[in-house]
The first five atom37 places (N, CA, C, CB, O) and aatype in JSON, in Angstrom:
{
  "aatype": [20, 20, 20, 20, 20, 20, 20, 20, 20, 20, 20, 20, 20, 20, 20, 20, 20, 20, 20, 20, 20, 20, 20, 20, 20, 20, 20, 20, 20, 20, 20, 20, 20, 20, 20, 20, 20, 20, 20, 20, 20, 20, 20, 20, 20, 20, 20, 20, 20, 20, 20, 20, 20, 20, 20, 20, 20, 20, 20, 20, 20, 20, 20, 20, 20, 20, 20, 20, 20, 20, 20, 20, 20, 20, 20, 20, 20],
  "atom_mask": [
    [1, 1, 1, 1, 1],
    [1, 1, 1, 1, 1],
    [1, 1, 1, 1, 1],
    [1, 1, 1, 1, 1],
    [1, 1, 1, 1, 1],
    [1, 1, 1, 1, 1],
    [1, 1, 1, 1, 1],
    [1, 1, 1, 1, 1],
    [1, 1, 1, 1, 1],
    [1, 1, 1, 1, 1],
    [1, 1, 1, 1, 1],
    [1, 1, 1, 1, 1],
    [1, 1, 1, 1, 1],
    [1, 1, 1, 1, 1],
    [1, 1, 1, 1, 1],
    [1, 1, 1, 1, 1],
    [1, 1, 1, 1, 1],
    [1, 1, 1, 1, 1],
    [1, 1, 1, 1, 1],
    [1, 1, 1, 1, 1],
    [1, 1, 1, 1, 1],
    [1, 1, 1, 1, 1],
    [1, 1, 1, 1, 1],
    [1, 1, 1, 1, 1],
    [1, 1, 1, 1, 1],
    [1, 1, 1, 1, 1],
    [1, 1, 1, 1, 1],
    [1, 1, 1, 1, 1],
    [1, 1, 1, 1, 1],
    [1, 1, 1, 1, 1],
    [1, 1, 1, 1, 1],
    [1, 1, 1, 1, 1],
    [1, 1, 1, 1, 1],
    [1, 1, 1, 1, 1],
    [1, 1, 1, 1, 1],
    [1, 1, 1, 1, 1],
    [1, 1, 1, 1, 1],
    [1, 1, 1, 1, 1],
    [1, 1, 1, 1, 1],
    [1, 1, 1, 1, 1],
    [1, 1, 1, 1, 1],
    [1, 1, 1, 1, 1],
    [1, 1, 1, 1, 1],
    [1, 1, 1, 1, 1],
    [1, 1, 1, 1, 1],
    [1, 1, 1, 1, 1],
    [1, 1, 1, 1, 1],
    [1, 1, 1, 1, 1],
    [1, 1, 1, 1, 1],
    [1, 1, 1, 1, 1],
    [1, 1, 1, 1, 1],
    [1, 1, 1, 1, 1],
    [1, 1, 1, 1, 1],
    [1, 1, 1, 1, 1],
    [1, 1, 1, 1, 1],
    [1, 1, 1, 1, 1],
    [1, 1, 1, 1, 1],
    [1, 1, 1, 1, 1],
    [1, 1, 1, 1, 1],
    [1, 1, 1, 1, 1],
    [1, 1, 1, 1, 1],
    [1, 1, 1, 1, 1],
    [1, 1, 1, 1, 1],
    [1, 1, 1, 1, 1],
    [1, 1, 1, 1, 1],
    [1, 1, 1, 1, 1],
    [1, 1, 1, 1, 1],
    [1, 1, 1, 1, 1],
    [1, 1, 1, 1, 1],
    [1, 1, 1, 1, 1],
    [1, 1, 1, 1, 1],
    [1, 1, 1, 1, 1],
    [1, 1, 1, 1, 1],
    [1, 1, 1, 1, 1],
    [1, 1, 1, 1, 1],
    [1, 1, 1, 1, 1],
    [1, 1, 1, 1, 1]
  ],
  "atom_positions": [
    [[131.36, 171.48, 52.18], [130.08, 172.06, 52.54], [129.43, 171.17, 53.6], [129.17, 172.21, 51.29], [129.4, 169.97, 53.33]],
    [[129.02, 171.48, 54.49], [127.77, 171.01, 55.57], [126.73, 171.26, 56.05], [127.91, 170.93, 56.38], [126.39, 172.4, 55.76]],
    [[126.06, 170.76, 56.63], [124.41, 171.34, 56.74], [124.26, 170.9, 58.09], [123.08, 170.61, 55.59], [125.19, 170.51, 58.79]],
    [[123.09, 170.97, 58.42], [121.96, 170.87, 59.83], [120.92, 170.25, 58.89], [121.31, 172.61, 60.8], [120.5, 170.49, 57.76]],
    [[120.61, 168.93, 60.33], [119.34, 168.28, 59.73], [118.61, 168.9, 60.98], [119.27, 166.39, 59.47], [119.25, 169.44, 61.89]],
    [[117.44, 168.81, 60.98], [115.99, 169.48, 61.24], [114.54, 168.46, 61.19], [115.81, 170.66, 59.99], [113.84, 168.4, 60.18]],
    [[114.25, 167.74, 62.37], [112.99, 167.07, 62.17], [112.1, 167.64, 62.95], [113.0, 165.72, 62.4], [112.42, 168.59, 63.66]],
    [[110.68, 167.06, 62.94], [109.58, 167.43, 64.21], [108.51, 166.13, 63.66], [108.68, 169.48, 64.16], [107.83, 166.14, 62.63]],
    [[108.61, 165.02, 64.71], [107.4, 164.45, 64.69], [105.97, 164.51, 65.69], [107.82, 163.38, 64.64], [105.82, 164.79, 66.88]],
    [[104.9, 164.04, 64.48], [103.75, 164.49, 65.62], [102.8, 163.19, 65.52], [102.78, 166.15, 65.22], [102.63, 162.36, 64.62]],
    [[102.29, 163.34, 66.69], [101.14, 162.22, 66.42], [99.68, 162.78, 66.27], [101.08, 161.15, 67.69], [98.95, 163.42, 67.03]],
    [[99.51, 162.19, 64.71], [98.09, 163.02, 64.59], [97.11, 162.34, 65.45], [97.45, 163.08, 63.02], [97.24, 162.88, 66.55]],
    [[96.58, 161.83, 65.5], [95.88, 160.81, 66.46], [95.69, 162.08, 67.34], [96.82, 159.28, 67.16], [94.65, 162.73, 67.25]],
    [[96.61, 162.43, 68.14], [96.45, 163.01, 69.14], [96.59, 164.43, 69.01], [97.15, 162.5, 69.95], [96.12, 165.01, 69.99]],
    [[96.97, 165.03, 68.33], [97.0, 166.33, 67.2], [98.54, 167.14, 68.74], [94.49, 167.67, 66.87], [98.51, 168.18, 69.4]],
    [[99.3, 166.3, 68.7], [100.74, 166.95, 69.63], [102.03, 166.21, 69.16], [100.64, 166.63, 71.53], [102.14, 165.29, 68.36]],
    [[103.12, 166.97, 69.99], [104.4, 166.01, 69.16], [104.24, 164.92, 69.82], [106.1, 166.48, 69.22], [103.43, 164.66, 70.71]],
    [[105.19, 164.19, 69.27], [105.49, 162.67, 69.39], [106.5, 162.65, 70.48], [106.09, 161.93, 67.97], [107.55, 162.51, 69.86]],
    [[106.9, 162.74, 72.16], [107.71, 162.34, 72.66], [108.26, 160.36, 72.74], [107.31, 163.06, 73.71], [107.56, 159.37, 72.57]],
    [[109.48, 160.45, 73.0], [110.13, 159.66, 73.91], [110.17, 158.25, 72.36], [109.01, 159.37, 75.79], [110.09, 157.04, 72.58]],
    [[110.28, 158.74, 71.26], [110.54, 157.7, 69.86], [111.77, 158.05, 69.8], [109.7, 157.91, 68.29], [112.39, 159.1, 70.0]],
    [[112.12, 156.62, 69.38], [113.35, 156.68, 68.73], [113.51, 156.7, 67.63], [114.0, 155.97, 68.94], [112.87, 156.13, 66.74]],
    [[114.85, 157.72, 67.54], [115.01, 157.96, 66.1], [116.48, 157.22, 66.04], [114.95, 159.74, 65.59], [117.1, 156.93, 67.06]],
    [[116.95, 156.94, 64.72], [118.01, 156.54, 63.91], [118.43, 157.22, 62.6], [117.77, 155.33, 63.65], [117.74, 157.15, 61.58]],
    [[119.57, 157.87, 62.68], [120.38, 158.67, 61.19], [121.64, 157.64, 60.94], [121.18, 160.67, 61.55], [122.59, 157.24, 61.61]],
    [[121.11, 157.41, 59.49], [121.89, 157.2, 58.99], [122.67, 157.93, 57.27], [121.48, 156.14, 59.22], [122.06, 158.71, 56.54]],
    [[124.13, 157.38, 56.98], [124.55, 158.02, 55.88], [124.15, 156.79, 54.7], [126.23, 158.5, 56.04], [124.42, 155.59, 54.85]],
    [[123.48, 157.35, 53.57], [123.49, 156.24, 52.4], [124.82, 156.52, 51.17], [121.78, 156.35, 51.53], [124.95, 157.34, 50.26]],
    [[125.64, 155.44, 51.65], [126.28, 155.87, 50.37], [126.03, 155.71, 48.78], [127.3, 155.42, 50.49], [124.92, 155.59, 48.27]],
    [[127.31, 155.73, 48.08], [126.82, 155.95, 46.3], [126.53, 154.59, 46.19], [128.14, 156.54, 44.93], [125.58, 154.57, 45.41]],
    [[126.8, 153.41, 46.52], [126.2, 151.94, 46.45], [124.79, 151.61, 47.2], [127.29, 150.97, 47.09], [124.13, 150.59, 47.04]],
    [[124.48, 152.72, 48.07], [123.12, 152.81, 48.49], [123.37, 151.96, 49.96], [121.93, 152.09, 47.27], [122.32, 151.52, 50.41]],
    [[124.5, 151.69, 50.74], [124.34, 151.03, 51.9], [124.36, 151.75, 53.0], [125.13, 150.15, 52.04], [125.31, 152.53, 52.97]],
    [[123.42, 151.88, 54.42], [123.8, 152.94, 55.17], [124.64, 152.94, 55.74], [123.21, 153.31, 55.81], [125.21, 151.86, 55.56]],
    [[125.07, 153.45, 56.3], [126.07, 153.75, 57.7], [125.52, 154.26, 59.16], [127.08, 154.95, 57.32], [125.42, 155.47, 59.3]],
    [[125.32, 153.77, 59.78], [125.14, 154.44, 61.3], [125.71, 155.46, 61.56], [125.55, 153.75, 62.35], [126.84, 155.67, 61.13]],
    [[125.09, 156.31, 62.29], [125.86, 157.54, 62.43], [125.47, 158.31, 64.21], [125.3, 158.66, 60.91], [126.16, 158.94, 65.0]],
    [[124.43, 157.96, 64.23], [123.59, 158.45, 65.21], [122.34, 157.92, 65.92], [123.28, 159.39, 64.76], [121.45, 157.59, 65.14]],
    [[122.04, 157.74, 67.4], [120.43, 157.42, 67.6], [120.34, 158.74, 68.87], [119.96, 155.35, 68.27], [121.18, 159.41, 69.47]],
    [[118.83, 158.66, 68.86], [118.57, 160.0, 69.51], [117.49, 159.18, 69.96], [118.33, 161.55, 68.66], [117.4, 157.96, 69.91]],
    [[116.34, 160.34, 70.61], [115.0, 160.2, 71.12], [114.16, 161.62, 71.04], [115.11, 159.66, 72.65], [114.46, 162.82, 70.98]],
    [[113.12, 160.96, 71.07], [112.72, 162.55, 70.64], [112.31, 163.36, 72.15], [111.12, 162.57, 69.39], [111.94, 162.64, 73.08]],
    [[112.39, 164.78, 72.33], [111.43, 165.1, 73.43], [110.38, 165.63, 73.55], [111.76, 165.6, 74.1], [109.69, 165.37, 72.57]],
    [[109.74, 166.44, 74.48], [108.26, 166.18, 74.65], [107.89, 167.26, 73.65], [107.56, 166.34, 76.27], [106.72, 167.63, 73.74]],
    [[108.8, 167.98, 72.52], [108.43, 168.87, 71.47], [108.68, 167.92, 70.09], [109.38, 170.35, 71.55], [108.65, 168.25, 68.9]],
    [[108.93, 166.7, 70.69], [108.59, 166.03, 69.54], [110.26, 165.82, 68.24], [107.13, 167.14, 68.9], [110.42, 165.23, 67.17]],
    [[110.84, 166.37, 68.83], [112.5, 166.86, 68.64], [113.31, 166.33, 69.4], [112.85, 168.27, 68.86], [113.23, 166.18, 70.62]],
    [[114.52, 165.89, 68.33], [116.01, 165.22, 68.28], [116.46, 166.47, 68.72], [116.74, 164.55, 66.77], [116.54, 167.21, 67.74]],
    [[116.84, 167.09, 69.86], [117.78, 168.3, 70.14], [119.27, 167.79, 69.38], [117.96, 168.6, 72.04], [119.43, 166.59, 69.17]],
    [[120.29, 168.72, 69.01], [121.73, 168.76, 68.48], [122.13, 167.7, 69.51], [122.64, 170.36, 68.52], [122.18, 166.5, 69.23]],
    [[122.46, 168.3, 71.0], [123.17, 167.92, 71.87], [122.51, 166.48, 72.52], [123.33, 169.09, 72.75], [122.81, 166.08, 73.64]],
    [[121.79, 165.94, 71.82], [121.24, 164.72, 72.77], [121.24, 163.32, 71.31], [119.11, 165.25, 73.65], [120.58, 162.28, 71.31]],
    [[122.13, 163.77, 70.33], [122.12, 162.57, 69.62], [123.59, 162.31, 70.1], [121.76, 162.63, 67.91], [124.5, 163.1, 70.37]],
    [[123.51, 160.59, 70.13], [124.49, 159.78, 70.39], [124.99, 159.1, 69.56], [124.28, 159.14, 71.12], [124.61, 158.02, 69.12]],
    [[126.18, 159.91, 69.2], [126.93, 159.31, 67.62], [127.43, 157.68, 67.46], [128.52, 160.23, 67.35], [127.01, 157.02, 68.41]],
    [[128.05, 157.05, 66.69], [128.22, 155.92, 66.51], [129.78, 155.78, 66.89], [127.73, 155.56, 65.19], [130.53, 156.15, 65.98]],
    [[130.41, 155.3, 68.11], [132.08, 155.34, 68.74], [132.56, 155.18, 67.38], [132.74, 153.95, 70.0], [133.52, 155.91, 67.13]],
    [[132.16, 154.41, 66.41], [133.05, 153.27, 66.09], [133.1, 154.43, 64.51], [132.27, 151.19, 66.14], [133.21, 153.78, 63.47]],
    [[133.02, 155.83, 64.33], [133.02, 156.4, 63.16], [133.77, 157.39, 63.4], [131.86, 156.69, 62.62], [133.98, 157.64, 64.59]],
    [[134.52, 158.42, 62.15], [135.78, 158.92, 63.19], [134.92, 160.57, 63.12], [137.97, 158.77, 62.35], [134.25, 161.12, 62.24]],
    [[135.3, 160.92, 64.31], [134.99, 162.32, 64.36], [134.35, 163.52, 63.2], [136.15, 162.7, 64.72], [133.48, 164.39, 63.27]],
    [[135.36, 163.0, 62.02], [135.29, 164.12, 61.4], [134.01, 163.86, 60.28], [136.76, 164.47, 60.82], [133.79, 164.57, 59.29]],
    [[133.12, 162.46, 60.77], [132.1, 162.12, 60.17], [130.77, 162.96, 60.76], [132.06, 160.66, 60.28], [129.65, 163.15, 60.27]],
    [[131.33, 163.33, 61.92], [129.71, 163.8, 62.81], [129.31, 165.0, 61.81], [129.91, 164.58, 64.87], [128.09, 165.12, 61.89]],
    [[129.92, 166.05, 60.78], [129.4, 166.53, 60.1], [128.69, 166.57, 58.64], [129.88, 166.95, 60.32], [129.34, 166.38, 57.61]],
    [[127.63, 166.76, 58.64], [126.87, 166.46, 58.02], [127.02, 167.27, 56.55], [125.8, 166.57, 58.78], [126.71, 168.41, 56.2]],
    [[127.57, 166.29, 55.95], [128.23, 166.68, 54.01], [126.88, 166.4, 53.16], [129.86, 165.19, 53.15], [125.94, 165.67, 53.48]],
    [[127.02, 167.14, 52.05], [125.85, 166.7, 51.34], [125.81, 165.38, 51.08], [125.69, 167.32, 50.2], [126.73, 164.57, 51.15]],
    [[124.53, 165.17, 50.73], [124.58, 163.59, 50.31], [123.1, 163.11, 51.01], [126.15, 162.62, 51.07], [122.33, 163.87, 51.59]],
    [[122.93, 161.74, 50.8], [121.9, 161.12, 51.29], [122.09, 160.94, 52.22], [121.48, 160.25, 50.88], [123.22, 160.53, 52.49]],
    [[120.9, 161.19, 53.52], [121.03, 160.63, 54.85], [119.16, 159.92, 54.89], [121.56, 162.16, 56.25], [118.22, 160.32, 54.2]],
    [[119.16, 158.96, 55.77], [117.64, 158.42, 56.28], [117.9, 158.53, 57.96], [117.2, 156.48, 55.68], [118.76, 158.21, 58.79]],
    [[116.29, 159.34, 57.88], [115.8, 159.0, 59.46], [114.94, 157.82, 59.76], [114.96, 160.16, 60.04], [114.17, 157.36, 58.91]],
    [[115.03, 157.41, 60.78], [114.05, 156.26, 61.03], [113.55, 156.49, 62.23], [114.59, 154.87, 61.0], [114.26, 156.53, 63.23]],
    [[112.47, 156.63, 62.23], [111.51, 156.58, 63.65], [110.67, 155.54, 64.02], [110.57, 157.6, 63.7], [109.58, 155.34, 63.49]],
    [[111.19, 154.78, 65.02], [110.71, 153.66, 65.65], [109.36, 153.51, 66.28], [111.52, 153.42, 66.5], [109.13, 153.47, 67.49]],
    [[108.45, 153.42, 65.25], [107.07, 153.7, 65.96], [106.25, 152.74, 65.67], [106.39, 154.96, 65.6], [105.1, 152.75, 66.12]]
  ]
}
């Protein structure tokens, strides 16, 4: 089974999205340690588009899909 992750950040402050943050996905496994998987940025809708996250070389392909399980976003703000 696989899924689609889905964010939107905003800055209330300013009541619009949040461009040009960085984000970070990672996988938590059953021992709770993450894994890198991905960093992105957001754009001026405040959104990680599909095609603009930059996976981790060093993980094999058949990781880029997203299995159930725990994942964390991190937004660098």
């Amino acid at each position: 089974m696989s899924g689609t992750l889905s964010s939107h950040i905003l800055d209330t402050h300013l009541g619009k999205p949040a461009a040009d943050i960085a984000v970070t996905l990672h996988r938590v496994s059953a021992s709770g340690e993450p894994s890198l998987l991905a960093n992105g940025v957001t754009n001026a809708d405040g959104r990680v588009t599909p095609d603009s996250w930059a996976f981790n070389p060093e993980i094999d392909i058949a990781e880029y899909h997203l299995d159930v399980g725990r994942y964390t976003l991190t937004f660098d703000t």
